[in-house]
VEXTOR-362729 format. One line per field, with one value per residue: x negated, y, z negated of N, C-alpha, C, O in turn; residue in three letters. Coordinates in Angstrom, 1 decimal, padded with zeros to 4 digits, m for minus. Each point is the difference from the previous one (the first is absolute). Example, Ala and Ser with C-alpha at 12.3 -4.5 7.8 and 13.67 -1.06 7.14 Angstrom:
// VEXTOR-362729
n_X	[m013.2_001.4];
n_Y	[m005.7_001.1];
n_Z	[m007.8_001.4];
ca_X	[000.9_m000.9];
ca_Y	[001.2_001.1];
ca_Z	[000.0_000.0];
c_X	[m000.9_000.8];
c_Y	[001.2_001.1];
c_Z	[000.0_m000.8];
o_X	[m001.0_m000.5];
o_Y	[000.0_001.1];
o_Z	[m000.7_m000.1];
r	[ALA_SER];
This chain:
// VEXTOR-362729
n_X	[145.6_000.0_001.9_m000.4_001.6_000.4_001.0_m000.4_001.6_000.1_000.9_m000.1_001.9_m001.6_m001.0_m001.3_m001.1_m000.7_m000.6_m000.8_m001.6_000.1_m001.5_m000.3_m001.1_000.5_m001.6_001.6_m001.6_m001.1_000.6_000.1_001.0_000.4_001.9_m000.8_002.0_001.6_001.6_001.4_m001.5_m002.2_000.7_m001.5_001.5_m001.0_m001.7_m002.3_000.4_m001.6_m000.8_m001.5_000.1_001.1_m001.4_000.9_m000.7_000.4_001.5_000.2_000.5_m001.5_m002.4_m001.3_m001.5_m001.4_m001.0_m001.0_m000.9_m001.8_m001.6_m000.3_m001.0_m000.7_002.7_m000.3_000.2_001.1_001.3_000.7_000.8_m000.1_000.3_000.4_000.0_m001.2_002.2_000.7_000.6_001.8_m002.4_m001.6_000.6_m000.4_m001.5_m000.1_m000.6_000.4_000.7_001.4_m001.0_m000.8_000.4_000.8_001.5_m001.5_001.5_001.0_001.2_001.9_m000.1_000.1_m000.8_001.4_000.4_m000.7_001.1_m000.6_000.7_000.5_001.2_000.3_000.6];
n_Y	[m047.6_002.2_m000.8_002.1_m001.9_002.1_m000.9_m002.1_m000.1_000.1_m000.6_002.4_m000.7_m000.5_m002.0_m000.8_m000.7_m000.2_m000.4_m001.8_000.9_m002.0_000.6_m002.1_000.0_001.9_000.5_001.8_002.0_m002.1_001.1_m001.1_002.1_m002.4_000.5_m001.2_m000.6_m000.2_m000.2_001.2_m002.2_001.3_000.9_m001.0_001.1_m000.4_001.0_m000.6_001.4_m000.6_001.6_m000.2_000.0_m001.6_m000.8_001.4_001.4_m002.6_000.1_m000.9_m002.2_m002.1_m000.7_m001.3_001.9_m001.5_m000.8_001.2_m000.4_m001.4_002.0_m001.9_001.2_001.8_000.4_000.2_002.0_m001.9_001.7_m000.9_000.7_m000.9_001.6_000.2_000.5_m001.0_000.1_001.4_002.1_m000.6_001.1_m002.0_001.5_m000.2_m000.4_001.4_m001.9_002.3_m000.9_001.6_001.1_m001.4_002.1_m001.1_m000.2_m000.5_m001.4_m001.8_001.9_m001.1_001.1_001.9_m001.2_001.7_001.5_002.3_001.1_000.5_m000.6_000.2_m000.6_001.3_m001.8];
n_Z	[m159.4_m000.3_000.1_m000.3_000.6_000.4_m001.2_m001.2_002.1_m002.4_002.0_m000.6_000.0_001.5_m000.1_m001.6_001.3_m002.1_002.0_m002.2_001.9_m001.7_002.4_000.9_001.7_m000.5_000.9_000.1_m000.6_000.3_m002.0_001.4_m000.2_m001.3_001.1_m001.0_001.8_m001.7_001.6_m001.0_m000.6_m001.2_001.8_000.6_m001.4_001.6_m000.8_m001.2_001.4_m001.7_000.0_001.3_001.4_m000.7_001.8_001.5_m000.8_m000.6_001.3_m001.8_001.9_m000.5_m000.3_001.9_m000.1_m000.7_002.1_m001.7_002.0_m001.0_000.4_m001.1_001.6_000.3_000.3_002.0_001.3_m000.3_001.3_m002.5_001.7_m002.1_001.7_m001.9_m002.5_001.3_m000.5_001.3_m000.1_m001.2_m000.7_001.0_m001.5_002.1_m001.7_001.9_m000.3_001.3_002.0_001.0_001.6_002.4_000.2_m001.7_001.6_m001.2_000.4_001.4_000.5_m001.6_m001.8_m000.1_m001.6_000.1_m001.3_000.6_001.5_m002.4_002.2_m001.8_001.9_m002.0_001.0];
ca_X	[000.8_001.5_000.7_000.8_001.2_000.6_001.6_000.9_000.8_001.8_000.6_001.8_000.2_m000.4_m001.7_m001.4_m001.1_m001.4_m000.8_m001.9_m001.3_m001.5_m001.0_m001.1_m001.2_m000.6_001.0_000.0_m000.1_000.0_000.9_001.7_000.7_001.3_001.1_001.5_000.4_000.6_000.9_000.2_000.4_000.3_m001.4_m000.8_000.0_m000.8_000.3_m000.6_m001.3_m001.3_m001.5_m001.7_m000.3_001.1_000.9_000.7_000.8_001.1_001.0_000.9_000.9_001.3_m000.4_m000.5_000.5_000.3_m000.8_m001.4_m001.4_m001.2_m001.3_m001.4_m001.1_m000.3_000.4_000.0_001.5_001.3_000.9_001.3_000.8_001.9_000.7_001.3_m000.3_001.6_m000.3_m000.7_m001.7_m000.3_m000.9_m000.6_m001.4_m001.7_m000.7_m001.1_m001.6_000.0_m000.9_000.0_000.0_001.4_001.3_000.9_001.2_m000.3_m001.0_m001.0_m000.7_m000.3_m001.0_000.1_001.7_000.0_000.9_001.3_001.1_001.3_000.8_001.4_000.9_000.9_001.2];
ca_Y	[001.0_m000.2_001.0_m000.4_000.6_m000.1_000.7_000.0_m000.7_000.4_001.0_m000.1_000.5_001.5_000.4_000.5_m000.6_000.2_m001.3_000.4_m001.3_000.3_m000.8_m000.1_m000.7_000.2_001.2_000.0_000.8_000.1_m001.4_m000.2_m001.1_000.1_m000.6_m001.0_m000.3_m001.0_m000.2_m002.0_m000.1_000.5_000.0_001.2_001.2_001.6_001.3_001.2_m000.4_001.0_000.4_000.4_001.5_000.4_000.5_m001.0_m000.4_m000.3_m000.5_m000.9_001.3_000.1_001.2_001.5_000.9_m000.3_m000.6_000.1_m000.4_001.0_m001.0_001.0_m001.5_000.4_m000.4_m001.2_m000.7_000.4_000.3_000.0_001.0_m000.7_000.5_m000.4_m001.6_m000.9_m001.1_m000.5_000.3_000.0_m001.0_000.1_000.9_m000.6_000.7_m001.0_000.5_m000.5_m000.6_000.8_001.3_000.4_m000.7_m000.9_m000.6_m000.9_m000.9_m000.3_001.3_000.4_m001.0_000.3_m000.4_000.0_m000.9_000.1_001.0_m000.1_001.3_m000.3_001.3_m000.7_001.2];
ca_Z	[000.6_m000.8_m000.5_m001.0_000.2_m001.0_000.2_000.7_m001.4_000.7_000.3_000.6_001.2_000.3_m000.8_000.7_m000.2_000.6_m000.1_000.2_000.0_000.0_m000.2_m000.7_m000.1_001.2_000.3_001.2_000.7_001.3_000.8_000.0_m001.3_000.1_m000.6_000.4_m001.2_000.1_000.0_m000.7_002.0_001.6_000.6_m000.8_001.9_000.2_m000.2_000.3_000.0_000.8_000.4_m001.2_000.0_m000.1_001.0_000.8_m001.1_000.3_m000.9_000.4_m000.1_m001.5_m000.9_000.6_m000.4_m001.4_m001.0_000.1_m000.3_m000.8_m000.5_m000.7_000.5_m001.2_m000.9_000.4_m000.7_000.8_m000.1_001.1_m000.7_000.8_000.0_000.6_m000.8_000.1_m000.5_001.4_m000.5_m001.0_000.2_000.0_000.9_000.0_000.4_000.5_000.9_000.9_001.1_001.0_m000.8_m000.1_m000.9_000.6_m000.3_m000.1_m001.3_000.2_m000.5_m001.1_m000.8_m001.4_m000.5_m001.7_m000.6_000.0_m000.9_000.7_m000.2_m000.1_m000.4_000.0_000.4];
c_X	[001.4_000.8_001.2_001.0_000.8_001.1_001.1_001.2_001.7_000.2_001.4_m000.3_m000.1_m000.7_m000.7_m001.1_m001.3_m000.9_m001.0_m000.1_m001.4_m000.6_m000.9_m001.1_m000.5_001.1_000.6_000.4_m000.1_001.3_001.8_000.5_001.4_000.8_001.0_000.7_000.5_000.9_000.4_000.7_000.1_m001.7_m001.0_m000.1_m000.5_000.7_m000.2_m002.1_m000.5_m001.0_m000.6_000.2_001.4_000.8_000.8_001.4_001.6_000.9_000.7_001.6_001.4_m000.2_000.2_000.8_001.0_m001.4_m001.6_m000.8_m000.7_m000.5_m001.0_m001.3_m000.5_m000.1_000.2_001.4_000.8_001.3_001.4_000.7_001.5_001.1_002.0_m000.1_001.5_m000.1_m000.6_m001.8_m000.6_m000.5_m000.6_m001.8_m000.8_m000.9_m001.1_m001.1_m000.2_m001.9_m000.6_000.0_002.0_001.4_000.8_000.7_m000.1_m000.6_m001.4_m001.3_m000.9_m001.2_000.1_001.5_000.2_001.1_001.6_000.6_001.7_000.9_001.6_000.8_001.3_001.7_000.7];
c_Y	[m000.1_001.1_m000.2_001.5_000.8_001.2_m000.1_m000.5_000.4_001.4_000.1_000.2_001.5_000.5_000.0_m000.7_000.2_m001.3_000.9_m001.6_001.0_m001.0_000.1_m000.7_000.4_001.5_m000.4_000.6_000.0_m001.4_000.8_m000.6_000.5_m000.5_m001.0_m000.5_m001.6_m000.2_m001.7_m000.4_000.1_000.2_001.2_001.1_001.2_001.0_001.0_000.2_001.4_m000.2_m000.2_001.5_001.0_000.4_m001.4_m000.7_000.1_m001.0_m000.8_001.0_m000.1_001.0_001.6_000.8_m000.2_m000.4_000.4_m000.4_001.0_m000.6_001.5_m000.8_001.0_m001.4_m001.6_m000.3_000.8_m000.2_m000.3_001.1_m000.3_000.8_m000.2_m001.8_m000.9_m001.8_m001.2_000.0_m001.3_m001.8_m000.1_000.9_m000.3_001.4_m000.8_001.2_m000.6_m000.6_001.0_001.6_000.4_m000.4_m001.0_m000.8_m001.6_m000.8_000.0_000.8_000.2_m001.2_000.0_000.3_000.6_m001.2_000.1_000.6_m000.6_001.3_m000.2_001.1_m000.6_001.3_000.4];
c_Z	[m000.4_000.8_m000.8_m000.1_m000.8_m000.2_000.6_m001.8_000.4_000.3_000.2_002.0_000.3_m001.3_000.5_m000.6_000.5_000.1_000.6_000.0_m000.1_m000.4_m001.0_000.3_001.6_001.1_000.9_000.3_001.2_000.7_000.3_m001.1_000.7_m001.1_000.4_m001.6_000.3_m001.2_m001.0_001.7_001.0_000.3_m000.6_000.9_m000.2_m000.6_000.4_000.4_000.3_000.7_m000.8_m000.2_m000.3_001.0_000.3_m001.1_000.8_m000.8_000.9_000.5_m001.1_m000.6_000.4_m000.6_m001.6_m000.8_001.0_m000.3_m000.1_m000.2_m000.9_m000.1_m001.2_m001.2_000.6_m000.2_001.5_m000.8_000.9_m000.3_000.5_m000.8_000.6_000.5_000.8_m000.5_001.2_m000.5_m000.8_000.5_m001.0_000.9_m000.1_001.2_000.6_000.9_001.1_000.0_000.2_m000.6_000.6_m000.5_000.9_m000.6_000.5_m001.1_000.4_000.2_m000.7_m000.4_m001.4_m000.5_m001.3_m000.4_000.0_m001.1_000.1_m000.1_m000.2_000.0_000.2_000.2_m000.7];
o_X	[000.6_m000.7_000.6_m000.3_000.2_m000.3_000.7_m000.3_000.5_m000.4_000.6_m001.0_000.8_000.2_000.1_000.3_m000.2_m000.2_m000.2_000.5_m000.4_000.2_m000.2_000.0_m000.4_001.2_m000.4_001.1_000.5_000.1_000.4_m000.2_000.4_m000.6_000.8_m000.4_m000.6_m000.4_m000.6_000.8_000.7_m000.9_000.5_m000.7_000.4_001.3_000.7_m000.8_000.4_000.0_000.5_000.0_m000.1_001.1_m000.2_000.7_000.4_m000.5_000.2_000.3_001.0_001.0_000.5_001.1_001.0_m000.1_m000.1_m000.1_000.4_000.2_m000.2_000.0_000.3_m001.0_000.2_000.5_m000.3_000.0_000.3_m000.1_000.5_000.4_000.3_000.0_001.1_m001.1_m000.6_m000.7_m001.2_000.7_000.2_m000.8_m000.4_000.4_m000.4_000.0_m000.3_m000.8_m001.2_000.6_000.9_000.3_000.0_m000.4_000.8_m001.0_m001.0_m001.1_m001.1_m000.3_000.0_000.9_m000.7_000.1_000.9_m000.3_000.8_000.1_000.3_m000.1_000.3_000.1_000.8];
o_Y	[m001.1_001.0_m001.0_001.2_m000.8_001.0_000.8_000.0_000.1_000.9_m001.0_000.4_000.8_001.2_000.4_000.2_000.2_m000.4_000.9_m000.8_001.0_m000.7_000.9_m000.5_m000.9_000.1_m001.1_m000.3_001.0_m000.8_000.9_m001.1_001.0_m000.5_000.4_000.1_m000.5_000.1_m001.1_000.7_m000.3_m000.3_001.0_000.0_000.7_m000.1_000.7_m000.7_000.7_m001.1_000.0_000.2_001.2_000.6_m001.1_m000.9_001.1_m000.4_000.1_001.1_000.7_000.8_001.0_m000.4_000.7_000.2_m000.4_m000.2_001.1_m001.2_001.2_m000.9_m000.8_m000.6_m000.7_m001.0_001.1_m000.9_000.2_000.1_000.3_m000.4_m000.1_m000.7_000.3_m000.6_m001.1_m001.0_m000.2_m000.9_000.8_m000.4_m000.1_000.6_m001.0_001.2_m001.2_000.3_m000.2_000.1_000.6_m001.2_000.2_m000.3_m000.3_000.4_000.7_m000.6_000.5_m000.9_m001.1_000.6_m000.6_m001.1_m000.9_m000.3_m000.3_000.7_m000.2_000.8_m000.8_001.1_000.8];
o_Z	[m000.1_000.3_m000.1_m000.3_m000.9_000.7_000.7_m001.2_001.1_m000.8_000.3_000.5_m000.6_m000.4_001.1_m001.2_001.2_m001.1_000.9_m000.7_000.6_m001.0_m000.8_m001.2_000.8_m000.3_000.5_000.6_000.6_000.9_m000.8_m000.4_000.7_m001.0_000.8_m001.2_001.0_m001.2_000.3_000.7_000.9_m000.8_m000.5_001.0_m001.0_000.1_000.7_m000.7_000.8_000.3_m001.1_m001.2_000.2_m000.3_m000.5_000.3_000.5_m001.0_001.2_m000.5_m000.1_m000.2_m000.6_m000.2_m000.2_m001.2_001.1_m001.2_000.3_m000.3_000.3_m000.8_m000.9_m000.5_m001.0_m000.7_000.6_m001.0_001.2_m001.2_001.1_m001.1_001.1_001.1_m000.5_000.1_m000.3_m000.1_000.3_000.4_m000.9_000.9_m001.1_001.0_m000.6_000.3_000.1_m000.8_m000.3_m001.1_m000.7_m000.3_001.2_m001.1_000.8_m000.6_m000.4_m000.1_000.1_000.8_m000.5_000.5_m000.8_000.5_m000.3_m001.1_000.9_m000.9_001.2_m000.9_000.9_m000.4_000.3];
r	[UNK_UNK_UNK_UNK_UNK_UNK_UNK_UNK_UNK_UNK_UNK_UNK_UNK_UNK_UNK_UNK_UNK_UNK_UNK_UNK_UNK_UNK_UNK_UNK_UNK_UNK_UNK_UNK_UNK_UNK_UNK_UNK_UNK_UNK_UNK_UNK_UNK_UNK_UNK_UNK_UNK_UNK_UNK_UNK_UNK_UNK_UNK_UNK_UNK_UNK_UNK_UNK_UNK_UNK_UNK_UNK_UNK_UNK_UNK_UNK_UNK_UNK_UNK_UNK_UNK_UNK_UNK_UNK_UNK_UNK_UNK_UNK_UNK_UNK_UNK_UNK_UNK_UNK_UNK_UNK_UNK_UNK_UNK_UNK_UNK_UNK_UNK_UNK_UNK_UNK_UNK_UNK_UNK_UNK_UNK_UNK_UNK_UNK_UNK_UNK_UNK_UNK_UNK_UNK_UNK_UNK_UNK_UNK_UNK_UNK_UNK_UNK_UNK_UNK_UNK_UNK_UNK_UNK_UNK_UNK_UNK_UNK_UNK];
């Protein structure tokens, strides 16, 4: 079971970036995927999370209203959509698979880990 992260890299301040995870070795269509990032020194913190099913979709309130989650169980792949890029933003992104069909802001939640994106914007 893999996922595997990818789009991320340098931005200017107030760019935009797109991150896809897409699984691989099994679906999960019926799971919650989310996003968290981390930061060099600091703790790994919530972003953003869906549903199985593409509803319930929320954000962190750093992000809210700059950055979207999405999912395509089609395509086995969910979506960050991070709009109005600040140098604060700029982590490491890991894409995970919850436990559970609902979404949430919690690690421990999760079960499944990709590997991480890096996103940099720089001012």
């Amino acid at each position: 079971v893999q996922l595997q992260a990818s789009g991320g890299g340098l931005v200017q301040a107030g760019g935009s970036l797109r991150l896809s995870c897409t699984a691989s070795g099994r679906t999960f269509s019926n799971n919650a995927m989310g996003w968290f990032r981390q930061a060099p020194g600091k703790e790994r913190d919530f972003v953003a999370a869906i549903n199985w099913n593409g509803g319930g979709a929320y954000a962190a309130g750093s992000v809210e209203g700059r950055f979207t989650i999405s999912r395509d169980n089609a395509k086995n792949t969910v979506y960050l959509q991070m709009n109005s890029l600040q140098p604060e933003d700029t982590a490491v992104y890991y894409c995970a698979a919850a436990r559970g069909a609902v979404a949430g802001g919690q690690i421990s939640q999760y079960k499944y880990w990709g590997q991480g994106t890096q996103v940099t914007v720089s001012s």
